[in-house]
C-alpha positions as CSV (number, residue, x, y, z in Angstrom):
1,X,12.2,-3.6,-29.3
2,X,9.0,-3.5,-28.2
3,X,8.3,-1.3,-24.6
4,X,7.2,-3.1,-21.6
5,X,3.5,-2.4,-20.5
6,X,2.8,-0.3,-17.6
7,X,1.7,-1.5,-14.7
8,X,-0.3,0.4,-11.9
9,X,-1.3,-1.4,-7.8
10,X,-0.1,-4.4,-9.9
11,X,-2.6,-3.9,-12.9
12,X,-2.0,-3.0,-16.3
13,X,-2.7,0.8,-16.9
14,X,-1.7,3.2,-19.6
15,X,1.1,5.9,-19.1
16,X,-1.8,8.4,-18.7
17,X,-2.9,6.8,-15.7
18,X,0.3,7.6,-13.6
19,X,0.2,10.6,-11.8
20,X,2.6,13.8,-12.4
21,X,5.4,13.3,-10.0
22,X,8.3,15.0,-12.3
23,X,8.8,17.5,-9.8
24,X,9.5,15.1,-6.7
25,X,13.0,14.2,-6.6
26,X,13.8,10.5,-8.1
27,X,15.0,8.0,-5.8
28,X,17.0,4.9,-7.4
29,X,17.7,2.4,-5.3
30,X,18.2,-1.7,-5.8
31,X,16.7,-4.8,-3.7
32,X,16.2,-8.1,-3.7
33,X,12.6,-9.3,-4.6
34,X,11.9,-12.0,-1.7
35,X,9.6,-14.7,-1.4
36,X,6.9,-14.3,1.4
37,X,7.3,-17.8,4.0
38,X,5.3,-20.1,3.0
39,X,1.9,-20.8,5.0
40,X,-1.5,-22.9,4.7
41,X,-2.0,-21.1,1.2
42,X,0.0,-21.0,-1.5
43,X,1.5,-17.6,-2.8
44,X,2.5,-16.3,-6.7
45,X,3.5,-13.0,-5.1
46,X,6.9,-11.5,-3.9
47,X,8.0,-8.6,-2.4
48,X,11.0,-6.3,-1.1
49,X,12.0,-4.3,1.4
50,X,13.6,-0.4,0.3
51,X,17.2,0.2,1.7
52,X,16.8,2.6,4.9
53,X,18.0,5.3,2.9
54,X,15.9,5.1,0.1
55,X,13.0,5.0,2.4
56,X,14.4,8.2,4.5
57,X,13.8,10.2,1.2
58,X,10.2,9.5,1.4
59,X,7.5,12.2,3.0
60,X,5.8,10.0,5.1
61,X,6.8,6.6,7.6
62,X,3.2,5.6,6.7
63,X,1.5,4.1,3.7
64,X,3.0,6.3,0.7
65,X,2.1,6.3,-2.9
66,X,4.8,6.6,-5.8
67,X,5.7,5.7,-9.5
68,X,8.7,5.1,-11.3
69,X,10.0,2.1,-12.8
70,X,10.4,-1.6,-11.6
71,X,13.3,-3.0,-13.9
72,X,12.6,0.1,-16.2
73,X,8.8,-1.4,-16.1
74,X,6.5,2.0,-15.5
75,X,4.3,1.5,-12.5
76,X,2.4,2.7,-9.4
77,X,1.9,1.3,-6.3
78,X,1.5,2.0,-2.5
79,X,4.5,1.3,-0.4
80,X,3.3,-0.1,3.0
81,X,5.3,0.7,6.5
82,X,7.4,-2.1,8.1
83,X,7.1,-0.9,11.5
84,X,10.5,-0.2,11.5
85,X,10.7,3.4,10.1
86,X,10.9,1.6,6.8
87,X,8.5,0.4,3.7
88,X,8.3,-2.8,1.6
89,X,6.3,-3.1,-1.4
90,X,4.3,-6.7,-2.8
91,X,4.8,-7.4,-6.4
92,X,2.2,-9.7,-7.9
93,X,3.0,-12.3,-10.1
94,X,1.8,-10.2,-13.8
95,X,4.5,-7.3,-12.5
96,X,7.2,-9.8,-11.9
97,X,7.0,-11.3,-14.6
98,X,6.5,-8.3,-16.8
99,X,9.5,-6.7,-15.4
100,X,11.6,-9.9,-16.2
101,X,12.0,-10.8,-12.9
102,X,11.7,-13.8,-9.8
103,X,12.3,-14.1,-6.4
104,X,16.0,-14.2,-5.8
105,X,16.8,-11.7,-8.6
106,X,18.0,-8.2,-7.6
107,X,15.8,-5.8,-9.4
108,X,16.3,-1.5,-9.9
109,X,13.7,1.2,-8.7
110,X,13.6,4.7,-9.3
111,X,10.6,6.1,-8.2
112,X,8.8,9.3,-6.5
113,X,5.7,10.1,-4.6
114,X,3.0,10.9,-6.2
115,X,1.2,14.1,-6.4
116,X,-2.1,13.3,-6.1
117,X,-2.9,10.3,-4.2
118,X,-5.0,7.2,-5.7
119,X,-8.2,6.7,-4.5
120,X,-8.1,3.3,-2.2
121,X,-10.1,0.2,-2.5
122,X,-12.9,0.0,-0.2
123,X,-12.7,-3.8,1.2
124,X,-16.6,-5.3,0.4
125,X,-17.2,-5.8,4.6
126,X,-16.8,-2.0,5.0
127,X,-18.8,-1.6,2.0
128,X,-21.7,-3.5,3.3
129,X,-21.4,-1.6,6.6
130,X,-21.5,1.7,4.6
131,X,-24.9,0.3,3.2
132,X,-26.3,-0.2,6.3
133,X,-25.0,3.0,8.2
134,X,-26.5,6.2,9.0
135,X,-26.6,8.7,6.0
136,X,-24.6,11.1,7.8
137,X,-21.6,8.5,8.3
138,X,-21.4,7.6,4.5
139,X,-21.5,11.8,3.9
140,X,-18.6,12.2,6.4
141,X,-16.7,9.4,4.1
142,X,-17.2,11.2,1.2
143,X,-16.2,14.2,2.7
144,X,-12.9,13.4,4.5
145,X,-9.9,13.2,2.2
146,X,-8.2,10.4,0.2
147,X,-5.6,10.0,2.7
148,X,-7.8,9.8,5.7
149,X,-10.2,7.2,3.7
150,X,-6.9,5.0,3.1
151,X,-6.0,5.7,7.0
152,X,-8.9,4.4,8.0
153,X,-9.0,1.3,5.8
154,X,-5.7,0.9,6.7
155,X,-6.6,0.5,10.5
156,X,-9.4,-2.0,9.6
157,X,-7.5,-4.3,7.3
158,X,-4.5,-4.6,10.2
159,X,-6.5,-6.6,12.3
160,X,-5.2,-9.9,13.4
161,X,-8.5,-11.5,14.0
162,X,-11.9,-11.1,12.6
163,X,-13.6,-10.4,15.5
164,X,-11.3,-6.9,15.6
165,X,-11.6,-6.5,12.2
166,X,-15.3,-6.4,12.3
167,X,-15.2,-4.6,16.0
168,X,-13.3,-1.7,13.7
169,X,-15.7,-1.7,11.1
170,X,-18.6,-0.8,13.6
171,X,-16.6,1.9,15.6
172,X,-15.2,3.1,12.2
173,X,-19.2,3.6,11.1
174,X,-19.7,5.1,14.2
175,X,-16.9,7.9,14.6
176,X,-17.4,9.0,11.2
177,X,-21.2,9.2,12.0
178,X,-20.1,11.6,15.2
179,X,-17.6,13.9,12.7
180,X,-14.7,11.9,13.8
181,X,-12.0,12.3,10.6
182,X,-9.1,9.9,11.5
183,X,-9.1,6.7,13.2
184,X,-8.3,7.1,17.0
185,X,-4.7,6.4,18.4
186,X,-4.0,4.7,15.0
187,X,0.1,4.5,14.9
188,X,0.1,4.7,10.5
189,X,3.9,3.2,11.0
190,X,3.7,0.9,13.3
191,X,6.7,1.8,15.3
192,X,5.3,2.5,18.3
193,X,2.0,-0.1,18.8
194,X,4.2,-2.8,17.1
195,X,1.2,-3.8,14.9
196,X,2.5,-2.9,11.3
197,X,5.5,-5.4,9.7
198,X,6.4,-6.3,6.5
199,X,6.1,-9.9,5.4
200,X,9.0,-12.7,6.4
201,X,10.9,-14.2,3.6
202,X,11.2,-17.4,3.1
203,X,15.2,-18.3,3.4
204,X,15.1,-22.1,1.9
């Protein structure tokens, strides 16, 4: 039988991509994958939401990064906060169907957090701020960790509007430029500002 590709933030990647996590404890746990609600746009992706318990076992209520197996399908991915003390985690459409699966079905994780985080996309708006910023601004973004890169482009991407969103970009450029590390006030679960929340599932 042939073995099922692995798959890594939902794209193919080869078991040498995956970090080392065999000394984190495994945590196995089962969910349903969900259906987001439908809106204006139409969605291929699904998602679930880990069992409080599995979720307890994790280090952090924020953004954490872990591999394991999605219906014994290798894989990495980022597990996002609910706001709730919780995570959830969005399967695209090539890992669902990879691992055999669709919405409705109840699927098996084991996983664990990784030991060395993955280096986080940088959305193409912050980018183009970057390009435009003072030198000293990009420096201090090289210079900050992984974690504190993904904080921060975790607090611009959570914006409701645009208008924020862009509003975070400038003061983003400009605390890094003045040696600021972290974003200010920024609640990485969402438990407190009530801004965080995984997505709702569509129950037809």
């Amino acid at each position: 039988m042939a073995s099922k590709p692995s798959i890594k933030s939902a794209n193919v990647a080869s078991p040498g991509e995956l970090g080392d996590s065999k000394a984190a404890p495994r945590i196995c746990f089962s969910a349903r994958l969900l259906r987001p609600k439908a809106t204006v746009k139409a969605v291929s992706w699904t998602f679930l939401i880990l069992p409080k318990v599995a979720s307890a076992k994790l280090p952090s209520r924020s953004m954490t990064s872990v591999e394991g197996t999605f219906n014994d399908l290798p894989f990495q991915a980022t597990l996002k906060p609910d706001g709730q003390g919780g995570h959830w985690l969005k399967v695209d459409r090539k890992m669902r169907e990879a691992a055999g699966a669709q919405a409705g079905d109840v699927v098996t994780l084991e996983i664990a957090p990784v030991s060395v985080e993955p280096e986080p996309r940088v959305p193409a708006d912050l980018r183009q701020a970057f390009a435009a910023a003072p030198p000293v601004a990009r420096k201090a973004w090289s210079d900050i960790t992984t974690i504190a890169r993904r904080d921060w482009i975790h607090w611009i991407v959570s914006a409701k509007q645009a208008e924020t969103r862009a509003r975070r970009i400038r003061t983003a450029c400009d605390m890094l430029a003045k040696g600021k590390r972290r974003p200010c006030c920024f609640d990485r679960s969402g438990m407190y500002a009530k801004s965080l929340s995984c997505p709702i599932a569509d129950d037809t």
